[in-house]
C-alpha positions as CSV (number, residue, x, y, z in Angstrom):
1,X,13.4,15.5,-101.7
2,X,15.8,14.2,-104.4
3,X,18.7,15.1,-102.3
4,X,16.7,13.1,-99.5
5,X,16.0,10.3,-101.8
6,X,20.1,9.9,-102.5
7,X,21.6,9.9,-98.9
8,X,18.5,7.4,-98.2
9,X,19.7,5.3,-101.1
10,X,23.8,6.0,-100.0
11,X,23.2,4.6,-96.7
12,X,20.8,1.8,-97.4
13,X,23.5,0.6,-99.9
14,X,26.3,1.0,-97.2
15,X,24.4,-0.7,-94.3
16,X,21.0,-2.9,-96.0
17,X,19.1,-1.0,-93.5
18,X,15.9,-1.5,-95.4
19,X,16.5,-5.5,-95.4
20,X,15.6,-5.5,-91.5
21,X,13.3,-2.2,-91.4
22,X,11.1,-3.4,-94.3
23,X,9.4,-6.2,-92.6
24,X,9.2,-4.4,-89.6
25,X,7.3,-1.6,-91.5
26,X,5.3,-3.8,-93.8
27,X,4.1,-6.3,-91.4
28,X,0.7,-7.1,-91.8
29,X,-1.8,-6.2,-88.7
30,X,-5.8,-6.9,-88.2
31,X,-7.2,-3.5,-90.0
32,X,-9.6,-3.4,-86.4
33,X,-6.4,-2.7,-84.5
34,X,-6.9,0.5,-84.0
35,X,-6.5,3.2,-81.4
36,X,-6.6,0.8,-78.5
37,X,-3.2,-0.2,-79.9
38,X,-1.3,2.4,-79.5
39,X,-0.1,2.3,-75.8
40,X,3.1,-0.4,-76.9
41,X,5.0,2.5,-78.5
42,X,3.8,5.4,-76.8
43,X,5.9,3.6,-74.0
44,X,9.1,3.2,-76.3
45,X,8.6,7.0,-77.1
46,X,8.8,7.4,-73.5
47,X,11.6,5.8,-73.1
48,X,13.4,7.6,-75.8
49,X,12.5,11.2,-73.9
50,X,14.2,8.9,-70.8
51,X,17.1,8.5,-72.5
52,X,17.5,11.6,-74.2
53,X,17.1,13.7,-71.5
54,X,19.0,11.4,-69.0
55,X,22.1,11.7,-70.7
56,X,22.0,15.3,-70.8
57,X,21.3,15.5,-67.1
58,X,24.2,12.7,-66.6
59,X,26.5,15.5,-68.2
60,X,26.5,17.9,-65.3
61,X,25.2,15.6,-62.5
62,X,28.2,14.3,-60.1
63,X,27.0,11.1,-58.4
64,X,28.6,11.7,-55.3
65,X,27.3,12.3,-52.0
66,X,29.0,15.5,-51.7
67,X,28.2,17.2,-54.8
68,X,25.0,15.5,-55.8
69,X,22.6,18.1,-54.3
70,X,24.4,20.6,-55.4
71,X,24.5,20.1,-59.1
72,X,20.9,19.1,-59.3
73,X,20.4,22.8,-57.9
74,X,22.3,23.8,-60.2
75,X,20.6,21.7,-62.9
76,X,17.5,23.3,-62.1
77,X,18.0,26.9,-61.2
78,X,20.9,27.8,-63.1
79,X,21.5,25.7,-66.1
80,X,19.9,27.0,-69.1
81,X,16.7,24.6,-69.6
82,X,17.8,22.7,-66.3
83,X,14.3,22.9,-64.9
84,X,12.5,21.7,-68.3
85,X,15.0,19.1,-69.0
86,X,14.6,17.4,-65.1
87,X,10.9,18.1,-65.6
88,X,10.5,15.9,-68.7
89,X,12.8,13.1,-67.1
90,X,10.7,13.3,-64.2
91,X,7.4,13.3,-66.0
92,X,8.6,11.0,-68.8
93,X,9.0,8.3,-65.8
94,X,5.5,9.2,-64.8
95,X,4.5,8.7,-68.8
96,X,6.3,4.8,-68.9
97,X,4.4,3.8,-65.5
98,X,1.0,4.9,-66.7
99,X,1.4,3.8,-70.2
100,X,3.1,0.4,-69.3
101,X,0.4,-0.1,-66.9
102,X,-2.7,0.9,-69.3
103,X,-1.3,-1.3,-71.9
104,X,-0.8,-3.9,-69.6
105,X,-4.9,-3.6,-68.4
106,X,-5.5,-3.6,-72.3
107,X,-4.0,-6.6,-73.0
108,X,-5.5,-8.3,-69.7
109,X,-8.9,-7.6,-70.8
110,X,-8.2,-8.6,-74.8
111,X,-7.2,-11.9,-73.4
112,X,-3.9,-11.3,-75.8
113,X,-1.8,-13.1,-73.3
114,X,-3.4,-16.5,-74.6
115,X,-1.9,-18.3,-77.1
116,X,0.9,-18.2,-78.9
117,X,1.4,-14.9,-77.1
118,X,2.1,-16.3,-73.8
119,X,5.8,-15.1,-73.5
120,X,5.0,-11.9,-74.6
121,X,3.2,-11.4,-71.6
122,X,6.0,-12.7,-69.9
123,X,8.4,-10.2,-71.0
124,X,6.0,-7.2,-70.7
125,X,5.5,-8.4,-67.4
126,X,9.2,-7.9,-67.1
127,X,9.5,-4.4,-68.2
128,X,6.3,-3.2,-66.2
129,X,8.9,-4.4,-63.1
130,X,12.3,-3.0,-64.7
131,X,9.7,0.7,-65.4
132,X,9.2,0.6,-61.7
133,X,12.8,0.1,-60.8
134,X,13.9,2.6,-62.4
135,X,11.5,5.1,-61.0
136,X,12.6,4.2,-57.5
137,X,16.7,4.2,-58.0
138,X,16.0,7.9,-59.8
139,X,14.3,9.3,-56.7
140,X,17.4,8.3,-55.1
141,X,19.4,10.0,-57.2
142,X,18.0,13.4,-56.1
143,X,19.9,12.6,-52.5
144,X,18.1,15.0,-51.0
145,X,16.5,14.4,-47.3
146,X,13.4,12.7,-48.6
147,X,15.1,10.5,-51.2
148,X,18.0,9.5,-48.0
149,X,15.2,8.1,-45.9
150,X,13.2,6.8,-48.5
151,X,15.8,4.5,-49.1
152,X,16.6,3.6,-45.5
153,X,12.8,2.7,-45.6
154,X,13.0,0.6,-48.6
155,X,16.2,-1.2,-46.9
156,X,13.8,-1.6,-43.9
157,X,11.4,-3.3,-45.7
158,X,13.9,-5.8,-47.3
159,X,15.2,-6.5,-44.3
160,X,12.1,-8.3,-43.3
161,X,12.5,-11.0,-46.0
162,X,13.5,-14.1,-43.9
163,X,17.2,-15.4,-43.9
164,X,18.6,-13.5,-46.7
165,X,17.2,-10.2,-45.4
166,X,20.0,-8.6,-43.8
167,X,22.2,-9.6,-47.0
168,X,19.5,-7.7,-49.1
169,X,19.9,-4.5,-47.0
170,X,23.6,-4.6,-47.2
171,X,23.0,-5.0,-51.9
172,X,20.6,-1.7,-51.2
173,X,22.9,0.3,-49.2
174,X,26.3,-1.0,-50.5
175,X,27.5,-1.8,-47.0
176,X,26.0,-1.1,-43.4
177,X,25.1,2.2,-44.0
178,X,23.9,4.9,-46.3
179,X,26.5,6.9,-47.9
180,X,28.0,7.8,-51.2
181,X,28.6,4.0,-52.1
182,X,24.9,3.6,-51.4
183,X,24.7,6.3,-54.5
184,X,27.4,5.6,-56.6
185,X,25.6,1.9,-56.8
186,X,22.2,3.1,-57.5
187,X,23.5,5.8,-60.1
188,X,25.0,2.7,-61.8
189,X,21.9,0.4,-61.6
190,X,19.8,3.5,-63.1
191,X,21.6,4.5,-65.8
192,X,23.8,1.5,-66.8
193,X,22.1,-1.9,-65.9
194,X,17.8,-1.1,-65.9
195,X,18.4,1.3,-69.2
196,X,20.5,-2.0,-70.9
197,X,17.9,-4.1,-69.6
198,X,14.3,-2.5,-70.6
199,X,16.5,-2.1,-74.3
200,X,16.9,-6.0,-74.2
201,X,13.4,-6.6,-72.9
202,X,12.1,-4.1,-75.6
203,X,13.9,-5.9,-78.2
204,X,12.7,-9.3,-77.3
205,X,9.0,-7.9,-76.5
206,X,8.9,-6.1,-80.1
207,X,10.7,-9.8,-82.2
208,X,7.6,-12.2,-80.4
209,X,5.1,-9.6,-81.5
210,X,6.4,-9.6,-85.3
211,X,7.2,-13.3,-85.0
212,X,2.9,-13.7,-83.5
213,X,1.1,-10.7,-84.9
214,X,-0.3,-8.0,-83.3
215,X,-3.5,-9.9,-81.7
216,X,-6.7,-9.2,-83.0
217,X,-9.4,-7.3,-80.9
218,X,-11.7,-10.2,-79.4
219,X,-15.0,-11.3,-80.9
220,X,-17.6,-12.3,-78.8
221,X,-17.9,-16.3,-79.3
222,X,-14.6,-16.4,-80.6
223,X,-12.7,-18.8,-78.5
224,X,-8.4,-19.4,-78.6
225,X,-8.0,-23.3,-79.8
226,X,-4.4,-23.7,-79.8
227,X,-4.9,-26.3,-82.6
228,X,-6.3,-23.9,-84.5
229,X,-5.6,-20.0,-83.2
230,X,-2.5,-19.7,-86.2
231,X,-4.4,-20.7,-89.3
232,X,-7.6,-18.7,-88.1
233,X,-5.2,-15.9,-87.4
234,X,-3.2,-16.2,-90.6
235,X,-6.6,-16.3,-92.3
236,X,-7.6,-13.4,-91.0
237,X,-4.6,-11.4,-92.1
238,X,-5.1,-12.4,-95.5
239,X,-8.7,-11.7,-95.5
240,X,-8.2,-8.2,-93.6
241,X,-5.0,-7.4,-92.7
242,X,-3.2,-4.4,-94.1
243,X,0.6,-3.5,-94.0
244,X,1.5,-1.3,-90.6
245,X,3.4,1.1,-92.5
246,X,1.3,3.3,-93.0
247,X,-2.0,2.8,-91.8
248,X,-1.7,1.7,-88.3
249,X,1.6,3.2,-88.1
250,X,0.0,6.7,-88.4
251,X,-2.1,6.5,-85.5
252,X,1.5,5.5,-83.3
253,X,3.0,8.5,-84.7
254,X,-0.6,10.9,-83.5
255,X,-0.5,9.7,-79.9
256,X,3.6,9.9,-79.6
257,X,3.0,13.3,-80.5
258,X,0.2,13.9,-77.9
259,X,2.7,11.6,-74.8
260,X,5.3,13.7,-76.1
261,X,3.4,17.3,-75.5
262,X,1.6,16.2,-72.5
263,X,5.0,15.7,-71.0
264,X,6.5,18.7,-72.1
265,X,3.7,20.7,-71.2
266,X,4.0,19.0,-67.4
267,X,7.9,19.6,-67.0
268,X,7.3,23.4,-68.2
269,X,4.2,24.0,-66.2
270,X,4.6,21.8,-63.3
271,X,8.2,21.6,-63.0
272,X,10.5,18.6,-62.0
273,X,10.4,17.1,-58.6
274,X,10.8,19.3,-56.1
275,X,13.8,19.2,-54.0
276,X,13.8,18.5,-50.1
277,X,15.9,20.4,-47.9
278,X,19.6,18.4,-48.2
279,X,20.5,14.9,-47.2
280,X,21.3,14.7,-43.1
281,X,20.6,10.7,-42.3
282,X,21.0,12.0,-38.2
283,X,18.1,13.8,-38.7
284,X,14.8,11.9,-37.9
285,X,12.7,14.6,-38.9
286,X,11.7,13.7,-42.3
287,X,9.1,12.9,-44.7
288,X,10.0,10.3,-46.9
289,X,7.2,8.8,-49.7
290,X,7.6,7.8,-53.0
291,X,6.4,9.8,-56.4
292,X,3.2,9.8,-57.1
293,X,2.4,6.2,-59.2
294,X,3.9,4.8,-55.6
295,X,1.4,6.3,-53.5
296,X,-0.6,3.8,-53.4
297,X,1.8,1.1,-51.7
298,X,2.4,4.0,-49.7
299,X,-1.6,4.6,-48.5
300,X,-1.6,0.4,-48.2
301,X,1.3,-0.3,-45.7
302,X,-0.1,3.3,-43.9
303,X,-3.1,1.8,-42.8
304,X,-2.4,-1.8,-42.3
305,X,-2.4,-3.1,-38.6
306,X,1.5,-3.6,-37.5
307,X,1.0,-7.2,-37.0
308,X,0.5,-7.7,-41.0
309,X,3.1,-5.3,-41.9
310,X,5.7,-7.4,-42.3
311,X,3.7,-10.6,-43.9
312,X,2.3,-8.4,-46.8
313,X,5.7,-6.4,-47.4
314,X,7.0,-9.9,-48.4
315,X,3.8,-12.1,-49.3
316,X,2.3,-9.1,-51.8
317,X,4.9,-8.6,-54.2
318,X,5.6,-12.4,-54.5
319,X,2.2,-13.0,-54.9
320,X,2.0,-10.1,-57.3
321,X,4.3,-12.0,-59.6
322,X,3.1,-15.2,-59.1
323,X,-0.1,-14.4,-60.3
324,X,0.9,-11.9,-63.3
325,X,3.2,-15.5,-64.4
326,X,1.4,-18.0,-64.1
327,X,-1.9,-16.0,-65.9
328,X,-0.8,-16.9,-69.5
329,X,0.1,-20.5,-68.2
330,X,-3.3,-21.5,-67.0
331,X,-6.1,-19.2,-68.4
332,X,-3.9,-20.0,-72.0
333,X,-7.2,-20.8,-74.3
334,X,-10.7,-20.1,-74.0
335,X,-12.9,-16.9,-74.9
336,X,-11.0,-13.4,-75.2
337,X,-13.9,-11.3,-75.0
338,X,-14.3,-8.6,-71.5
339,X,-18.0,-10.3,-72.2
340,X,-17.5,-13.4,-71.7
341,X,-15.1,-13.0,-68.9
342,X,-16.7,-11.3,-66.1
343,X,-14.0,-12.3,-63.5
344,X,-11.6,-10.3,-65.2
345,X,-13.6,-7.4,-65.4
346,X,-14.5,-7.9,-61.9
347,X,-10.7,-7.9,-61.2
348,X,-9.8,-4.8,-63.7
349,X,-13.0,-2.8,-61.9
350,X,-11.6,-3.4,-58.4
351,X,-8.2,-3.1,-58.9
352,X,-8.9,0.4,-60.2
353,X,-11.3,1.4,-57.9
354,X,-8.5,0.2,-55.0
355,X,-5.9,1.7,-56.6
356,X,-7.6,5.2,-57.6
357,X,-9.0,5.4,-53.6
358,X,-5.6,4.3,-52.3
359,X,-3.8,6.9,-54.8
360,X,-5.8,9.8,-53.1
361,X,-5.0,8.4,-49.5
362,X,-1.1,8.5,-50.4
363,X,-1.8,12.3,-51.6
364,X,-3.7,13.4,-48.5
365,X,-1.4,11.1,-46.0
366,X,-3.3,11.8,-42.8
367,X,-1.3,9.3,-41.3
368,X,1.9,11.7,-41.3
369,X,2.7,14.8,-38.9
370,X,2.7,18.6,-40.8
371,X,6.3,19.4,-39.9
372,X,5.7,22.9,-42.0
373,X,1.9,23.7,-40.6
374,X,1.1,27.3,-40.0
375,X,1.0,28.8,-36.3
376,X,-1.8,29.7,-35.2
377,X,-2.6,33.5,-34.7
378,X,-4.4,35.6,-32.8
379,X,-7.1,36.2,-35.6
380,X,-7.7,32.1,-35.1
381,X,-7.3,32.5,-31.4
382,X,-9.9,35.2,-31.0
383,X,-7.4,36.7,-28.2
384,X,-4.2,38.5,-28.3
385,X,-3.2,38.0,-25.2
386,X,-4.2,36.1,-21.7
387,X,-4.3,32.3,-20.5
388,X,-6.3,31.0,-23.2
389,X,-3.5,33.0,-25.5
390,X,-0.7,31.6,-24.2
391,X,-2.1,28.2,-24.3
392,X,-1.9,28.7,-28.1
393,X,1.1,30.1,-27.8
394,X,2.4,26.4,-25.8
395,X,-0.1,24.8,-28.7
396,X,2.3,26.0,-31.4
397,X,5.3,25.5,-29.9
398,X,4.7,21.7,-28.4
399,X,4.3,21.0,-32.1
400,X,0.8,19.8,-31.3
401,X,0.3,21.5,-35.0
402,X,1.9,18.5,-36.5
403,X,-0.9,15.9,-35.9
404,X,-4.2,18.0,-34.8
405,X,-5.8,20.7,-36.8
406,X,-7.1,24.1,-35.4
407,X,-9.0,26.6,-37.6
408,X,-7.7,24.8,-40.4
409,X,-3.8,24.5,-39.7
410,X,-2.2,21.7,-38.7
411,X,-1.8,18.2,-39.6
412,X,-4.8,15.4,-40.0
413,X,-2.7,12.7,-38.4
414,X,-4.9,13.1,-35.0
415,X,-8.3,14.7,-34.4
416,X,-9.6,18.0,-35.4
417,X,-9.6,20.0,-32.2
418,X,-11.5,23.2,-33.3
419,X,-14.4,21.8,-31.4
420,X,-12.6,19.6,-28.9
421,X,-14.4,21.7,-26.0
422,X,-18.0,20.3,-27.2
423,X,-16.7,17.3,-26.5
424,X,-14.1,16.9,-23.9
425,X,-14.2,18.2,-20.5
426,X,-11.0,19.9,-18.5
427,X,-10.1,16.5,-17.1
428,X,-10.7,14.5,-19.6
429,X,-8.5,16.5,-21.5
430,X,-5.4,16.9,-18.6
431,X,-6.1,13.2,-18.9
432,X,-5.4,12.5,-22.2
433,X,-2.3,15.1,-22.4
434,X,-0.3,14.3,-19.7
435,X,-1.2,10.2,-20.5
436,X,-1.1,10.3,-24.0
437,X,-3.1,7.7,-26.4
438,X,-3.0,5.3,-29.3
439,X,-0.3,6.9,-31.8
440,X,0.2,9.9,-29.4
441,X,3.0,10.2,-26.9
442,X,2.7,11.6,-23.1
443,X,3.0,14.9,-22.5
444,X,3.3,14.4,-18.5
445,X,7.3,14.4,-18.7
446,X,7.4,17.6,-20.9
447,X,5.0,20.0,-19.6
448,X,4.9,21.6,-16.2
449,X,1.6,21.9,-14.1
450,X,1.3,25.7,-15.7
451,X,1.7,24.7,-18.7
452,X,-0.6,21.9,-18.4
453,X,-3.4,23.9,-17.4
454,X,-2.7,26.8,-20.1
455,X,-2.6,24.3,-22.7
456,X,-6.2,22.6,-21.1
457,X,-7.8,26.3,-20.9
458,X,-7.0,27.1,-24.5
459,X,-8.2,23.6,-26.1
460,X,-11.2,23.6,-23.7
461,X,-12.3,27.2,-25.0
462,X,-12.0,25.8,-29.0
463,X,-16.7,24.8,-28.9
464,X,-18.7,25.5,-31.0
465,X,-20.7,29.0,-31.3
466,X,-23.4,29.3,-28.8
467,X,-22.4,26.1,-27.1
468,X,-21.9,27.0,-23.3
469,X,-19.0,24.9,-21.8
470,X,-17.8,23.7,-18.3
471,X,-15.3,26.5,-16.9
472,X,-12.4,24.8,-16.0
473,X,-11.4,23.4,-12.1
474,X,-10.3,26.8,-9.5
């Protein structure tokens, strides 16, 4: 501990590091600030696994379209610790978006956003964004088939905004097209310009809390009176405030440990991302979607009509923004308390719900086709061979699998066809084959008159047990 105590002293002499680290350390906070506090560094202990890890990934990976996939297989099933170390990046990303977005929903419902703390809002506000742009150009930077077209989609999308849409596709892509420029440019946004960035935002975020105070948790009653929120606040400090370093500091420390093995214990027992099979922009058969804390914008432009697609692509995020700004700039004063505000409870209660039901629709995505369903066999047939038999046989290979489900393979993009013979009869179902219907294509072009009537025998013998159906036309 002595020899501790003298390199301490050494380089405090040599640098006056304890001149700008005391007041950080000894800054007073409300003694009630307590465990609901501790989300604002659990996100900068985030980022620090972020960084950490990044630049030891940035050591082997080559950002180039033609090595890229490569060394992340490499990275992850050769390099010693690859795995672990892509696992914690990944889930460290996951970490910043759930914390950020927590603390966030605390500070909403503390009303902490009021004033003097207005800007501080403002610049968390700014992170939250930068957190979620930097989840988005990673993904990319796995350039594998699903990351390839989840860019094309996201150029899509920004190609919708009027008059300077085309431009924005072109700043995405780098040019025309999706190639290595598109990921030499995003490599450079994601671990240059986003990282610099959230450090500056971090910087600024962490000088207006020491320059306001960590807010005090509300008080029912207690309302923010700009002409006198800093004395009642300064008051307070000096009545019940207690130095940060160490006993609120302590509890920071406790839940960075806990971030810290939650995401360690995800990248060794989940793993990192997984990787899709590698980049091909000519082929169309892929299944791009974000990670997981995107799911939800996923499940939302899914299942809205195609005439709003476009409107809330551009309208939602602007309006998104508008309202997280201007927040702090009208609701400013007033009562603090979740009790006295039952709008933004209201608001916190269905946002959640939305986003936690949405969230589950982006996991189960019965909108997309099941390129990788199982085949049916004879066991789910209940014949080995004959009409109905070789109707499954057509089912399988038509890749009718993708979208419909039989004895539970398949896809949940179209109906469940296990029972489709209770239902349908042999015409109606030549009918709706060879004619197609909403979000299915017509067979009639691709299916002879045999194959036709195969494939109508075999879904018309799929009833239920004990149900008698209509034998099929002579």
């Amino acid at each position: 501990m002595k020899l501790v105590a003298r390199i301490w002293q050494w380089v405090d002499d040599r640098t006056g590091l304890s001149q700008w680290l005391g007041p950080m350390l000894n800054h007073p906070v409300p003694r009630t600030a307590r465990w609901m506090y501790v989300f604002g560094s659990a996100i900068i202990v985030a980022f620090t696994v972020q960084v950490v890890t990044g630049i030891v990934l940035a050591t082997v990976y080559v950002p180039s379209a033609g090595q890229a996939y490569q060394t992340l297989q490499f990275i992850t099933n050769e390099a010693p610790l690859g795995s672990l170390i892509r696992g914690m990046h990944f889930w460290g990303a996951s970490a910043m978006v759930v914390l950020a977005g927590v603390h966030l929903l605390r500070v909403f419902l503390f009303g902490s956003f009021k004033y003097p703390r207005e800007v501080n809002w403002l610049t968390g506000v700014l992170l939250l964004g930068l957190t979620l742009a930097m989840g988005f150009t990673g993904q990319l930077l796995r350039w594998d088939q699903n990351a390839v077209w989840s860019v094309v989609v996201g150029t899509e999308q920004a190609g919708r905004v009027p008059l300077i849409g085309t431009w924005l596709g072109h700043l995405v892509l780098g040019g025309t097209t999706i190639g290595g420029t598109t990921l030499s440019r995003f490599f450079a946004i994601h671990v240059v310009v986003l990282p610099l960035l959230i450090i500056a935002g971090i910087g600024a975020h962490l000088a207006l809390v020491l320059l306001h105070g960590v807010s005090a948790p509300p008080r029912v009653g207690e309302s923010v009176d700009p002409a006198t929120a800093r004395n009642q606040y300064h008051e307070l400090l000096e009545r019940d405030g207690v130095p940060f370093w160490p006993n609120a500091a302590w509890r920071d420390l406790v839940f960075a440990v806990v971030v810290v093995a939650v995401i360690v214990g995800l990248a060794a027992v989940v793993g990192p991302a997984p990787l899709d099979r590698p980049p091909d922009p000519s082929q169309v058969i892929a299944h791009p979607r974000p990670d997981w804390y995107l799911w939800w914008y996923f499940a939302l432009l899914a299942y809205l009509p195609p005439s709003l697609e476009s409107v809330v692509i551009v309208l939602a995020p602007l309006l998104g923004l508008a309202v997280l700004i201007g927040l702090p700039l009208v609701a400013w004063r007033g009562e603090r308390h979740p009790a006295r505000r039952p709008l933004a409870v209201a608001v916190v209660v269905f946002g959640l719900a939305a986003l936690a039901g949405l969230t589950v629709a982006g996991w189960q995505e019965r909108w997309s086709p099941n390129f990788d369903a199982k085949p049916l066999t004879a066991n789910d047939i209940g014949e080995s061979s004959g009409p109905i038999y070789q109707g499954a046989m057509l089912f399988n290979t038509k890749g009718c699998l993708a979208c419909h489900s039989i004895a539970g393979h398949g896809g949940t993009r179209g109906p469940d066809l296990s029972r489709v013979g209770d239902r349908l009869t042999p015409e109606q179902l030549t009918i709706r084959i060879a004619n197609g219907a909403h979000n299915m294509p017509s067979f009639a072009a691709t299916l002879s008159r045999d194959e036709l009537d195969l494939l109508v025998g075999f879904l018309h013998s799929r009833t239920s047990p004990g149900v008698e159906r209509t034998p099929p036309p002579d």
